[in-house]
C-alpha positions, 0 to 999 in steps of 0.5 A, a space after each residue: 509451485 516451486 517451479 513458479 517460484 524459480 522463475 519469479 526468481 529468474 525473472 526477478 534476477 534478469 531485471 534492470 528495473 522493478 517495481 513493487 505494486 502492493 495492495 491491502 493483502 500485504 497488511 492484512 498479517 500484520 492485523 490491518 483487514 481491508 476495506 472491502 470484501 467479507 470482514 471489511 471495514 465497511 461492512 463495520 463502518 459506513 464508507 461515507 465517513 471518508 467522503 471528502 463533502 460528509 468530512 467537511 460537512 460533520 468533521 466531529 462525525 468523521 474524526 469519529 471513526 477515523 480515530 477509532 480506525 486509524 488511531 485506536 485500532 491500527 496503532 499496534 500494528 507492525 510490519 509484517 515478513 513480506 514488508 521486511 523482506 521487501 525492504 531487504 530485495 530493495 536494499 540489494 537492488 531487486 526492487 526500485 521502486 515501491 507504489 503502495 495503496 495503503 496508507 498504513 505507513 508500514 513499507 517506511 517503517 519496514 525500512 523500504 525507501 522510494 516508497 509512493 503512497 498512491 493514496 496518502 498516509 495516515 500518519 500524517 495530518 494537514 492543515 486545510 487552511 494553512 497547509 500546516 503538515 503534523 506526525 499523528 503523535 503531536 495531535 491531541 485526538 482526545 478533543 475532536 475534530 483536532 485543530 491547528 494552531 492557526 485554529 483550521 481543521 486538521 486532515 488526514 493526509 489521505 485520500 478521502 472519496 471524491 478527492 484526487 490522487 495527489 500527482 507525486 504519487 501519481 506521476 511516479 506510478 506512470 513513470 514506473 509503468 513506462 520504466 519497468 521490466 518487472 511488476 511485482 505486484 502483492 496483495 491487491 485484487 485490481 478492484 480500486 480506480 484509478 490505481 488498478 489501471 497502473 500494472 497493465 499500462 506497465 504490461 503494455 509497456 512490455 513489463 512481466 507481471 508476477 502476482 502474489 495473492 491468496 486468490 486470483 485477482 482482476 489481474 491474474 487472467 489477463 495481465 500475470 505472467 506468473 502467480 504466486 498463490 499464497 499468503 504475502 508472507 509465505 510466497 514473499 519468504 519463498 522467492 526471497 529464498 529462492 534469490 538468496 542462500 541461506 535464508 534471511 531472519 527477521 531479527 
């Protein structure tokens, strides 16, 4: 493993241009679980509560669980070592880029920036008649579903099934893919359309793919050049030890 991680390293050193491409594995030490697979939210909640048309035709019913997944569950996370250490390669210019899937806010408030939510964010909410955007904390979720002032539905600002990836996000992860020299990718398994598409459009583009995850992904066998097996906290605080002397404390 040391040897793999060297030249993560190398390989990370030698780029003009890196994106990290992430996935629920990077939440899943700071208490978030993921949606799919063995203790998955949906083996707890059924998925068609984040079906844009069942939102739309029960809004009371799917405000139900989004309030107790999103804003009663979720909200004593904190990010984790591998979002503040990406956070820190990002502030010495080692990764340009961040395209997310979660939508669990925690990049940002690592301190990371140029960070693309490919899905959205939870929280932030909108206005389905007036476009009106409110942070989560100004809303009253006590009555539901929550209203804006102009009386309209309120939203998460996240991509319910049968909607669109919003095109920023979208646009970006292209644009990353055609850039890069380098794709970190942690923490995602290349199961989600259309977001699994992006890192080997970026391997078609010449890019090398180092992937950090527990266990080999979609990915690992076709498209990684060099796998990091292990949690996102332990490898990340590996290669960023391996890039730097001495070794960086979370404060």
């Amino acid at each position: 493993m040391n040897e793999q991680i060297a030249r993560a390293a190398e390989i990370l050193q030698a780029s003009k241009f890196t994106t990290a491409y992430t996935g629920a594995g990077i939440s899943v030490e700071s208490g978030i679980p993921p949606f799919r697979g063995d203790g998955g939210l949906w083996s707890k909640y059924p998925p068609e509560s984040l079906d844009i048309d069942y939102f739309l035709r029960d809004p009371e019913g799917s405000w139900k669980v989004i309030r107790e997944i999103f804003f009663d569950f979720f909200k004593q996370t904190k990010y984790n070592q591998a979002h503040f250490l990406l956070a820190e390669m990002q502030k010495h210019g080692l990764i340009h880029r961040i395209i997310t899937q979660n939508i669990d806010n925690l990049h940002q408030e690592a301190g990371s920036t140029q960070v693309f939510e490919f899905h959205g964010n939870s929280k932030s909410l909108i206005c389905l008649v007036c476009l009106q955007a409110y942070h989560a904390s100004e809303v009253d979720l006590s009555v539901l579903p929550p209203r804006c002032s102009c009386g309209g539905l309120l939203k998460p600002d996240f991509v319910f099934f049968g909607e669109p990836i919003p095109m920023d996000p979208l646009n970006a992860a292209h644009e990353a893919a055609r850039l890069s020299d380098v794709f970190l990718i942690i923490g995602t398994t290349g199961e989600v359309m259309p977001a699994n598409m992006i890192p080997p459009m970026a391997k078609a583009n010449g890019a090398k793919i180092i992937e950090i995850n527990p266990e080999e992904s979609n990915y690992t066998r076709k498209i990684t050049d060099v796998f990091l097996k292990g949690k996102a906290t332990t490898m990340m605080q590996a290669l960023y030890d391996a890039l730097f002397s001495p070794p960086l404390e979370n404060n």
